[in-house]
Structures are given as structure tokens and as C-alpha cells.
C-alpha positions in Angstrom: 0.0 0.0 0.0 1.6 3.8 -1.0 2.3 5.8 1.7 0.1 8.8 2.5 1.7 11.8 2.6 0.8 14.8 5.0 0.1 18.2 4.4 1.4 21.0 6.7 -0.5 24.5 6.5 1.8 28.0 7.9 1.1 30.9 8.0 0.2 33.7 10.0 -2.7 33.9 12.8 -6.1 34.1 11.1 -4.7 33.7 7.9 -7.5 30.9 7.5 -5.2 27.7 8.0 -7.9 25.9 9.8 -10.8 26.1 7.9 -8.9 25.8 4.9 -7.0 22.5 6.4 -10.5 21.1 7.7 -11.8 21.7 3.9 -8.6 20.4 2.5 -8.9 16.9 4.6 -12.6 16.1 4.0 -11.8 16.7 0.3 -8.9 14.5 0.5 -9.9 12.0 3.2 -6.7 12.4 5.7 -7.4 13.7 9.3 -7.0 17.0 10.2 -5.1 18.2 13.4 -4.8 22.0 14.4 -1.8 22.4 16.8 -3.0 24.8 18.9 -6.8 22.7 19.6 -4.1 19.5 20.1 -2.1 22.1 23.0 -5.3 23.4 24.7 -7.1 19.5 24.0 -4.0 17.9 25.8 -2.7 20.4 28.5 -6.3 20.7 29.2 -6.1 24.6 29.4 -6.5 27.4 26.8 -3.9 28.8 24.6 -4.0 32.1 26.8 -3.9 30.6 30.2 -0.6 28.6 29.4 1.1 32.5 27.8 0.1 33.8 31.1 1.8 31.0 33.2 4.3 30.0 31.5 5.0 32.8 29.0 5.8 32.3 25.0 8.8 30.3 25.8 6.9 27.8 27.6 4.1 27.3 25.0 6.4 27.2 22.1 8.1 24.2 23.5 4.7 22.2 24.0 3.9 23.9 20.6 7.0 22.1 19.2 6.7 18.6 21.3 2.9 18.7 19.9 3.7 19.3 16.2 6.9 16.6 16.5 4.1 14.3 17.5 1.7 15.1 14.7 4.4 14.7 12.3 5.2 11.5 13.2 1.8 10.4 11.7 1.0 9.5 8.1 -1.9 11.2 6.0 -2.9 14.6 7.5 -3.7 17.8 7.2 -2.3 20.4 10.0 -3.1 23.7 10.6 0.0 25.1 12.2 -0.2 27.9 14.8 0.8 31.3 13.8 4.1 31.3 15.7 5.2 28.2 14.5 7.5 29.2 12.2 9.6 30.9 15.0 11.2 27.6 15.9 14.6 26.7 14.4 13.8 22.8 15.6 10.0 23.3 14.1 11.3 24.5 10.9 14.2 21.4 10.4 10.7 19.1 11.1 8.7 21.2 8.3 11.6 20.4 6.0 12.2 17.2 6.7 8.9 15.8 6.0 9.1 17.4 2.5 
């Protein structure tokens, strides 16, 4: 069987990745994933809690262990978060799944 290949959406915050990546997966029947819902779903708090407690540096590193995760998988679709890109360790990931 071919392997399925995944499909990573960046860009900036409300720049529509989500809706677009939802749309994208129905249409192409891989599972969608939107890193930030997969932070809040898993930490079990809201994006804006965890920048009060534990600042950006704190959610960029469970930003990053959360998209290593997802990119682990085979046949999705996921929406980045808007800050994403910041990461030198995120962006080695991005290219290496190219």
C-alpha cells in the first residue's frame, strides 16, 4: 500500500489555515489536526492561560513537542499555529517531512 503523505498549513494567525486545512482533509480524506486545539485538548487549558503561566517560551516548547508528535503520523492535514515558524527545531521538522 503507498504511503500517504501529510500536508502542513503555515502561516500567520487568522490567515484561515484551519478552515482551509478542515476543507482540505474532508476533500482529501486524511485527518485534520490543528496544533494549537491539540495544545489546549492535551494540557487541558487554553492557549491564553498557558502564555500567562508560563510565557511564550513555555508554549512554544509544547507547541514544538505537539507538532513533533503530529508529524510523526501518516496522512494529515495540520493547521500550524501562527508562531510556529519561529522555531529553528519546528522548521528542520517542516523540511524534513518534504
Amino acid at each position: 500500500m503507498a504511503e500517504k503523505r501529510n500536508i502542513f498549513l503555515i502561516g500567520p494567525m487568522g490567515a484561515g489555515k484551519s478552515t482551509i486545512g478542515r476543507h482540505l482533509a474532508d476533500e482529501l480524506h486524511l485527518e485534520f489536526f490543528d496544533s494549537d486545539q491539540e495544545i489546549e485538548k492535551r494540557s487541558g487549558a487554553d492557549i491564553a492561560w498557558i502564555f500567562d503561566l508560563e510565557g511564550e517560551e513555555g508554549f512554544r516548547l509544547r507547541e514544538e513537542n505537539i507538532i513533533n508528535d503530529l508529524t510523526d503520523k501518516q496522512g494529515i492535514v495540520l493547521a500550524t499555529g501562527g508562531g510556529s515558524v519561529v522555531s529553528k527545531m519546528l522548521e528542520t521538522d517542516f523540511q524534513h517531512e518534504v
